[in-house]
C-alpha positions as CSV (number, residue, x, y, z in Angstrom):
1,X,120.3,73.6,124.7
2,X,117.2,75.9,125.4
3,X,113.8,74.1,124.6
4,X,111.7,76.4,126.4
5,X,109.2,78.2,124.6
6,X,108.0,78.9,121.2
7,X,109.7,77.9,118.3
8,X,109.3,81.6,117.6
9,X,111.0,82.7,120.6
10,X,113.8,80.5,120.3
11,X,114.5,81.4,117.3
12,X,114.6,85.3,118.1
13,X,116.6,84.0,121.4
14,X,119.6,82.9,119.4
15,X,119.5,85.9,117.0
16,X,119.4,88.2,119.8
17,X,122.3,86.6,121.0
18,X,124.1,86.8,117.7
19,X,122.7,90.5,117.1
20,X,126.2,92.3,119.4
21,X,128.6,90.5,116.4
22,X,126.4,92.5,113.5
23,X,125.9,95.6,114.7
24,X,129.6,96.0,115.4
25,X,129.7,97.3,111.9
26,X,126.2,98.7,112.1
27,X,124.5,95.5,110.8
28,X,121.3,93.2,111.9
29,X,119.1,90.6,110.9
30,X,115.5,90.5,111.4
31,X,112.8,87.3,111.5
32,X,110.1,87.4,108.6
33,X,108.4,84.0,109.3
34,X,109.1,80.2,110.1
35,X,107.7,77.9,107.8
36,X,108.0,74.3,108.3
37,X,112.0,73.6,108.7
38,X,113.0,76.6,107.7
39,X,113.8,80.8,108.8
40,X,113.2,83.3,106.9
41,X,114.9,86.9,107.6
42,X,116.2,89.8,106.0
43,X,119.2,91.8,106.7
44,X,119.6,94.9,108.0
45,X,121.5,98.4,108.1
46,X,125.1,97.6,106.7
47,X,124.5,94.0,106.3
48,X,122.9,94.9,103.2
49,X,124.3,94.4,100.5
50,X,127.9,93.5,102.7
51,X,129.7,90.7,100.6
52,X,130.1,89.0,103.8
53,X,126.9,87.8,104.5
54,X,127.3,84.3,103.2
55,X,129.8,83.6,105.4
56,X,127.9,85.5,108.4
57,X,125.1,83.3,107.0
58,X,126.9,80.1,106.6
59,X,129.0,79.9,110.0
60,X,127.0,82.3,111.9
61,X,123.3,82.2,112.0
62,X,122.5,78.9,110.2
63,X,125.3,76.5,112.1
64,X,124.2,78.5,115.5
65,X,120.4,77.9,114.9
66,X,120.2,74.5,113.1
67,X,122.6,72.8,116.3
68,X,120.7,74.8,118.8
69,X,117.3,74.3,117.3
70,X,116.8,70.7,115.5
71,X,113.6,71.3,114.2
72,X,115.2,73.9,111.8
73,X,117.0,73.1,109.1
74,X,117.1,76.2,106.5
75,X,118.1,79.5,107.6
76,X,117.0,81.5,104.3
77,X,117.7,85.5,103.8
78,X,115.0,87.2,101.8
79,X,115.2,90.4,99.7
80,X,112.7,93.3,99.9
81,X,111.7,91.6,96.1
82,X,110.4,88.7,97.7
83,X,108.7,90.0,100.5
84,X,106.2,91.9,97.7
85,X,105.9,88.6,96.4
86,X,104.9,86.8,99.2
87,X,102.2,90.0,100.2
């Protein structure tokens, strides 16, 4: 397990590394912000909207980043809605 750097740069480590198994199918995800225990992204290109995102969700990018980072413990998508909120 990595504990070098940022919690920042790990984060982006292991989605980097999980980026080749999106954009098979011309998806991606993207890091808004870490607050506290938790990641926020957003999907992107044909993960939008792809009824298979809870699942990529679920067994991909939270189980990868909460056992290879303890410190996190919610990997949370957000929508284009809730970004204007939060601005």
């Amino acid at each position: 397990m990595d504990q070098e750097g940022s919690l920042t740069d790990r984060v982006r480590r292991v989605m980097q590394r999980l980026a080749p198994a999106l954009s098979v199918d011309g998806g991606g995800v993207e890091l808004v912000r870490i607050e506290g225990d938790s990641v926020y992204f957003r999907w992107t290109g044909a993960c939008i909207g792809c009824p298979g995102t809870d699942l990529t969700l679920r067994y991909g990018l939270e189980s990868t980043i909460t056992e290879e980072i303890p410190e996190i413990k919610r990997v949370v998508p957000i929508g284009a809605e809730e970004e204007e909120a939060d601005s």
